[in-house]
C-alpha positions in Angstrom: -24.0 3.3 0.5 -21.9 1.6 3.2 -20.6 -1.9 2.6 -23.5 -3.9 4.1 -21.6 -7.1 3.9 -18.7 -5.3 5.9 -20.7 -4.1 8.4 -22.1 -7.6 8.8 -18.8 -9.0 9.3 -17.3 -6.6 11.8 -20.4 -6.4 13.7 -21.5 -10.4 14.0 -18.0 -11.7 13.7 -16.7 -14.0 16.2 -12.9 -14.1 17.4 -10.7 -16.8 16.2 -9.6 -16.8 20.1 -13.4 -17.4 20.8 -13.5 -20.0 18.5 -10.5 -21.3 19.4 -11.5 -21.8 23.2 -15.1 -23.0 22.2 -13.4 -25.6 20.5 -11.1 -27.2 22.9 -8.1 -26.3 21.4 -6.7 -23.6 23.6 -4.5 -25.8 26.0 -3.0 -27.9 22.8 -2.4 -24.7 20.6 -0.6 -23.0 23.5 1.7 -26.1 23.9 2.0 -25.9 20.4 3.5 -22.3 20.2 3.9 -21.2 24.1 5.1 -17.9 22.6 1.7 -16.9 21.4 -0.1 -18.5 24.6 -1.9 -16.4 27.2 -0.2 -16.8 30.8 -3.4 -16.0 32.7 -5.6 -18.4 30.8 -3.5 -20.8 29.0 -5.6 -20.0 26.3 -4.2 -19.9 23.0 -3.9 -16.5 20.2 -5.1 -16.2 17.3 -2.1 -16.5 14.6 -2.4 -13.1 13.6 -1.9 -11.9 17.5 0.9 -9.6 17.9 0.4 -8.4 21.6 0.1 -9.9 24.5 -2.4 -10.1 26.0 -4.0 -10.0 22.2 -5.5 -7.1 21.2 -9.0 -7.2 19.4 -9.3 -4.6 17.1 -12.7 -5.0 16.4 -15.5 -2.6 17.3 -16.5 -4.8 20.4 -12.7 -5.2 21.6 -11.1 -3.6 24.7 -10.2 -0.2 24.1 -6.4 0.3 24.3 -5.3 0.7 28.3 -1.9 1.8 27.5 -0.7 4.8 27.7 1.7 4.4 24.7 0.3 2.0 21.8 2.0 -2.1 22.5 2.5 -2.0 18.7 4.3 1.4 18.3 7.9 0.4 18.6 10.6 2.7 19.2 13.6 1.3 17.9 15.6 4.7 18.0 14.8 7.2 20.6 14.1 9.6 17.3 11.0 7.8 16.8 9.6 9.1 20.1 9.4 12.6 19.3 6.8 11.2 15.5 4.8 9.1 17.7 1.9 10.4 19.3 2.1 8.5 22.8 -1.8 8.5 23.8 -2.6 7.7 20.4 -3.6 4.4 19.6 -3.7 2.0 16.8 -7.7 2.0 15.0 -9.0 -0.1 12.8 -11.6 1.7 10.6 -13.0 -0.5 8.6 -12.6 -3.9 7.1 -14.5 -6.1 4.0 -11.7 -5.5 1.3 -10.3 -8.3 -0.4 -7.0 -6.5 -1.0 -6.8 -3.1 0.2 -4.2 -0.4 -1.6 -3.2 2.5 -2.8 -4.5 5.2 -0.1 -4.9 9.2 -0.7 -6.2 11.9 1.1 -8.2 14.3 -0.3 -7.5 17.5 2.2 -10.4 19.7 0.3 -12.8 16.6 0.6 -11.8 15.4 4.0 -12.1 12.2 2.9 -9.6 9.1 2.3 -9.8 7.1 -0.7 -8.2 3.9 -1.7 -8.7 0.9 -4.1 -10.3 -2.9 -3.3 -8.3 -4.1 -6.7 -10.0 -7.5 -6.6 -13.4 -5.9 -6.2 -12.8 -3.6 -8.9 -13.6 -0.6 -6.7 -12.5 2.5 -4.8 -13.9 3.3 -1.4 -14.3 6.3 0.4 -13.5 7.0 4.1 -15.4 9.9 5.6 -13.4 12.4 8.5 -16.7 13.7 9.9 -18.3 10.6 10.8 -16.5 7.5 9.5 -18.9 6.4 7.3 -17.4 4.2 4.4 -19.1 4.1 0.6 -18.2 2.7 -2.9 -16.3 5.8 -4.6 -15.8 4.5 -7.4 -17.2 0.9 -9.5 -16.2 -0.1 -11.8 -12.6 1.2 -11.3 -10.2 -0.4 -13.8 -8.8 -2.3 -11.1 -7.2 0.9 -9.6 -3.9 0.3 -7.6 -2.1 3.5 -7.0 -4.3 6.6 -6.2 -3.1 9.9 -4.7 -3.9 13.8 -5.0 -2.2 16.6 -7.3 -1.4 19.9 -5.5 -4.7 20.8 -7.4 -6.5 18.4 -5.5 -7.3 16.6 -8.4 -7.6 12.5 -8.3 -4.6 10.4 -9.6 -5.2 6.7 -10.3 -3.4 3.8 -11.6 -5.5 1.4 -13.6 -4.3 -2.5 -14.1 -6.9 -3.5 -16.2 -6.6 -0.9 -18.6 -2.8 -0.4 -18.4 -3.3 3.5 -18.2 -3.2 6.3 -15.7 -5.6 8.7 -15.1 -6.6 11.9 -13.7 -10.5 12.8 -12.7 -10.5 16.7 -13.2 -12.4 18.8 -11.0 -15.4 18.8 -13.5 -16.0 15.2 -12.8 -14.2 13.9 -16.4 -11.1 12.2 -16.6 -8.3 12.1 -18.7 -5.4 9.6 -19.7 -2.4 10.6 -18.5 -0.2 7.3 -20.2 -1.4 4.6 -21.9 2.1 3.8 -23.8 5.6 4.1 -24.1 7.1 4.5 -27.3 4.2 3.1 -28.5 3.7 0.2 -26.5 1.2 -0.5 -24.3 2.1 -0.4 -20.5 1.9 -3.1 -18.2 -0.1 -2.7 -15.0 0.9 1.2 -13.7 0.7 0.8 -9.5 1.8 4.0 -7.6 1.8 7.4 -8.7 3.1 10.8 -7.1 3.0 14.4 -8.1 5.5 17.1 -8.2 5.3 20.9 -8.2 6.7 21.1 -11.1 3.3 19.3 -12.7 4.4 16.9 -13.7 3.8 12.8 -12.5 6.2 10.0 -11.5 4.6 6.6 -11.7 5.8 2.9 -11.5 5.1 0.2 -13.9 5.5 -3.6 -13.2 3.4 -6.4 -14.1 1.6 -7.4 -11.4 -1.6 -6.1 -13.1 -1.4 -9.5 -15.5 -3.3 -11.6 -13.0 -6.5 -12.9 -12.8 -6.9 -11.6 -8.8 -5.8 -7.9 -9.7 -6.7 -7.3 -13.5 -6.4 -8.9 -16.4 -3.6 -11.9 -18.0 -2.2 -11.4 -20.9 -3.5 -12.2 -24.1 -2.2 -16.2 -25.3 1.4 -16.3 -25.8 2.4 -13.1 -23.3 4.7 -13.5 -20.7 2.0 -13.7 -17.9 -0.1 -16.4 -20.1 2.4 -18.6 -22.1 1.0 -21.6 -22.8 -2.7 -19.8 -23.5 -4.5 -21.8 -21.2 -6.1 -18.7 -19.4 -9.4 -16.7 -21.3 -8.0 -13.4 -20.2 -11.3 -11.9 -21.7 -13.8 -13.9 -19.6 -15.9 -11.5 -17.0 -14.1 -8.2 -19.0 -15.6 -5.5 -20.8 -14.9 -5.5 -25.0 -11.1 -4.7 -25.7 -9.6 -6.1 -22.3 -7.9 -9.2 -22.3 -6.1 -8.3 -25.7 -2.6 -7.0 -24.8 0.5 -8.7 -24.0 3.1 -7.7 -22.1 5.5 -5.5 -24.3 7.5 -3.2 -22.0 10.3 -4.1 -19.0 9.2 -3.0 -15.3 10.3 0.8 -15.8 9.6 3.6 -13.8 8.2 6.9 -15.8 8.2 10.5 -15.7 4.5 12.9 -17.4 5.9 15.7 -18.2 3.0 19.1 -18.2 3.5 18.3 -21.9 2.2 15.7 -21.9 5.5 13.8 -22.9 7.0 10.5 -21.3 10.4 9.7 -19.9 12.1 7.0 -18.6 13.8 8.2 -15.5 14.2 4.6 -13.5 14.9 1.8 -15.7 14.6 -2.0 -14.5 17.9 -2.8 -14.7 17.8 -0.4 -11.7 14.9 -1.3 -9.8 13.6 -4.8 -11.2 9.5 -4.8 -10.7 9.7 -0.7 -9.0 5.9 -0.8 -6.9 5.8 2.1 -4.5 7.6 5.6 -4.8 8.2 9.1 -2.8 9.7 12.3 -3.1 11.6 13.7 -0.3 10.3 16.5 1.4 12.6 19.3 -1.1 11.5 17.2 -3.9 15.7 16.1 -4.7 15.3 12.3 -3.8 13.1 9.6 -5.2 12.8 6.4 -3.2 11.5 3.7 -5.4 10.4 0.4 -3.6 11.2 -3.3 -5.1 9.1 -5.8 -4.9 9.2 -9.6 -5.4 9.3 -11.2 -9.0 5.7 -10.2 -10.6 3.5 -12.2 -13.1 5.6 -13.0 -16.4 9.0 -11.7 -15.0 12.0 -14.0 -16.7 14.8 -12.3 -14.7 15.0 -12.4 -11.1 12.8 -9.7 -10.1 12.6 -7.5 -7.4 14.1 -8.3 -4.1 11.8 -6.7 -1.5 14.3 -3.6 -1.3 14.4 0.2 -1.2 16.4 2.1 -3.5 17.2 5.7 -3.5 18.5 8.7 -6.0 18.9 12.1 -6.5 16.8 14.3 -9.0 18.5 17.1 -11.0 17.1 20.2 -12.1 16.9 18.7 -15.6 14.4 15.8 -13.9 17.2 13.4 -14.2 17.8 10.7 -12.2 21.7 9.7 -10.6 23.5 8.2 -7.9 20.8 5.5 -7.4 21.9 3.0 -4.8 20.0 0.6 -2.0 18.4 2.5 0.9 17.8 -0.4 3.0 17.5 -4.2 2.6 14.7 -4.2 4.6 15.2 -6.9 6.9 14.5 -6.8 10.8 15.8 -10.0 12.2 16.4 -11.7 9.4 13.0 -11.5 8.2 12.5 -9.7 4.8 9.8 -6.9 5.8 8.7 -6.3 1.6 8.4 -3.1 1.0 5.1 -1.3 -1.0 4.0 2.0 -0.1 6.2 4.9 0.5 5.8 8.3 2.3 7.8 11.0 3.6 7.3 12.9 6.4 8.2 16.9 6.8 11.5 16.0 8.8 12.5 13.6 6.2 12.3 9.9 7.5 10.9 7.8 5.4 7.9 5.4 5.9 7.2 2.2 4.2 4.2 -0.5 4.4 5.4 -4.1 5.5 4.9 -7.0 4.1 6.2 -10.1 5.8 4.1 -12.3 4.9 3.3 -14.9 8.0 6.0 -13.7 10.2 3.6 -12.8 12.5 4.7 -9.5 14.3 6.4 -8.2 10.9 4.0 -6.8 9.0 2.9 -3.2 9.4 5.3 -0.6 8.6 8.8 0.2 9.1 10.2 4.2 9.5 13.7 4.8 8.7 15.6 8.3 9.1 17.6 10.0 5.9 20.3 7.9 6.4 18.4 4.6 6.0 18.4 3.7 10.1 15.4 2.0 11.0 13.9 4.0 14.0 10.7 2.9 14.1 7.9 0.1 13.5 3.9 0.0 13.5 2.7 -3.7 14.2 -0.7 -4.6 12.6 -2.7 -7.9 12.4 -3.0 -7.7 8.7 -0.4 -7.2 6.1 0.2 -4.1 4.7 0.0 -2.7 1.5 0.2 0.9 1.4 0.2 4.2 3.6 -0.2 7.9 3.0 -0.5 11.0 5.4 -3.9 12.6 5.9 -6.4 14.0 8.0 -6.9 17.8 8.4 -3.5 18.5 9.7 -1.7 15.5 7.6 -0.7 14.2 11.1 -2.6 10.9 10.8 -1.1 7.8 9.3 -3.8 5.8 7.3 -2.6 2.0 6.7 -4.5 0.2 3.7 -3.6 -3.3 5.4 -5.0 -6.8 3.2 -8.8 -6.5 4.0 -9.0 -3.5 6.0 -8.1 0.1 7.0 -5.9 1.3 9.7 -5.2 4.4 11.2 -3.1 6.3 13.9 -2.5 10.0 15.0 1.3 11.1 14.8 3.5 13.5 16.1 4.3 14.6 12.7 2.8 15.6 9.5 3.1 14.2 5.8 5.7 15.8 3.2 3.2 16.7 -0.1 -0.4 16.3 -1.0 -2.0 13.0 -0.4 
């Protein structure tokens, strides 16, 4: 069934400009911040207003009058050739309370991608938008994405495991451990032809929001205070935090290997192959849950893969900062040419947050502004030429001039 309460929301909703102008407080918001103001009515925009005039994205808003999309920046003249020009910016849906971890299923036609707070995984459908729970409970899925047998990948922060759902409708654990002990909160995941799976492990699983703390005495619940256990089913709430933030390698074996340690990437989130499958970007994020050292700095990092599934030469890709403004990195995708795509979070630098491309030598030649922060992204749609943005509470999408690198 849809969301009803979504539907509720988008349909009945009123704009925060609306409000803002039935309340009187247009003239002194715009005086305020003049560069969010509206010339032709002095009336002030919304905070999260990244155009101007502001765009509405809801179902009732204007369509979009321009022929190329206000919020598809060219930085590079590159990027004009991967845009779509009469393509705009939708909004699909939105009733999430944090949105991740996108995939596309191209034999399902469908997109799927995780609510972690609301312990589900939603289902978008191509053939007439209709939007359903996937997937309840869900383990607090993060991470989601599709093998080149089309068969489901998911990363679980409640249960520290990842998992496959084979095409017979059972599921199997993919990693639970390493080195017998017990992982911390896996978050992406990607496959590689070779069968086997590349996935990330920080901690940011060891929450209350987004899974479960650890149990009294870990490093995300030291002085015991929190019940990790309250609202969970038997056995969760248990663990502690055992392992650093590593980044791991299934191989068809079923064996485990450490290929990005955290003295490399501190709290890896995100990851991609390139499109020949002899790069792995890895995405840093801030310092998680429990983390002692520093943690991640909101980075990209980069390194090449050897035929013995080794990894070398890893070095920063990019920084990540757009006048002076740290856009954090999350998701990661390729696209066939090789540039390299990556969700935005900026946090409340309005304008930031969305997703930043960069070409194979780490030159940021393009940007997508959206009213939400953003999480994730992956390729999909029946020609893998539509970007789908899992962005905070809702779902974004835009046609491209260019298709995805792998399955979904």
């Amino acid at each position: 069934m849809t969301d009803p309460t979504a539907e509720t929301f988008e349909e009945s909703r009123l704009s925060r400009r609306t409000l803002i102008a039935a309340a009187g407080l247009g003239a002194l918001s715009a005086a305020a911040s003049p560069a969010l103001a509206q010339t032709a009515t002095g009336a002030a925009a919304p905070p999260s207003t990244i155009t101007n005039p502001p765009r509405d994205f809801s179902r009732r808003g204007a369509p979009t009058t321009y022929f190329w999309d206000p919020d598809i920046i060219a930085v590079d003249p590159s990027f004009n050739g991967l845009a779509q020009p009469n393509s705009a910016i939708q909004r699909l849906w939105t009733g999430a309370l944090w949105s991740e971890g996108p995939a596309w299923s191209a034999q399902g036609r469908y997109l799927l991608w995780s609510d972690i707070p609301n312990n589900r995984q939603l289902r978008w459908l191509e053939d007439d938008g209709h939007v359903s729970v996937f997937r309840s409970p869900s383990g607090n899925s993060n991470g989601n994405s599709f093998d080149f047998q089309g068969r489901q990948l998911s990363c679980e922060h409640l249960n520290r495991r990842v998992v496959r759902y084979e095409l017979d409708g059972s599921a199997t654990v993919l990693a639970d451990s390493f080195e017998g002990k017990k992982l911390n909160s896996p978050n992406d995941i990607v496959a590689h032809p070779d069968g086997s799976y590349w996935f990330t492990d920080p901690p940011y699983g060891g929450q209350l929001y987004e899974g479960a703390p650890d149990a009294p005495g870990g490093p995300s619940n030291a002085n015991g205070k929190l019940n990790p256990r309250l609202g969970q089913p038997p056995g969760i709430g248990l663990a502690k935090r055992e392992l650093p933030t590593n980044c791991y390698r299934i191989d068809p074996s079923g064996r485990i290997d450490l290929v990005v340690s955290e003295a490399q990437v501190p709290d890896p989130n995100g990851l991609c192959f390139s499109p020949d499958y002899k790069k792995l970007y890895v995405a840093s994020t801030g310092k998680g849950p429990g983390d002692t050292g520093p943690g991640g700095k909101g980075d990209i990092h980069v390194f090449d893969i050897g035929a013995d599934n080794k990894t070398s030469n890893g070095k920063r890709f990019s920084d990540c900062m757009i006048d002076g403004i740290n856009c954090g990195p999350d998701g990661l995708r390729c696209d066939v040419e090789g540039n390299l795509w990556a969700s935005s979070n900026a946090g409340r630098n309005v304008g930031y947050n969305g997703v930043t491309v960069f070409n194979p030598a780490a030159k940021i030649i393009g940007r997508i502004r959206l009213p939400e922060v953003c999480g994730n992204i992956t390729f999909g749609g029946p020609k893998r030429n539509r970007l789908f943005m899992a962005a905070s509470q809702s779902l974004y999408a835009v046609y491209l001039g260019t298709q995805g690198a792998g399955p979904g």
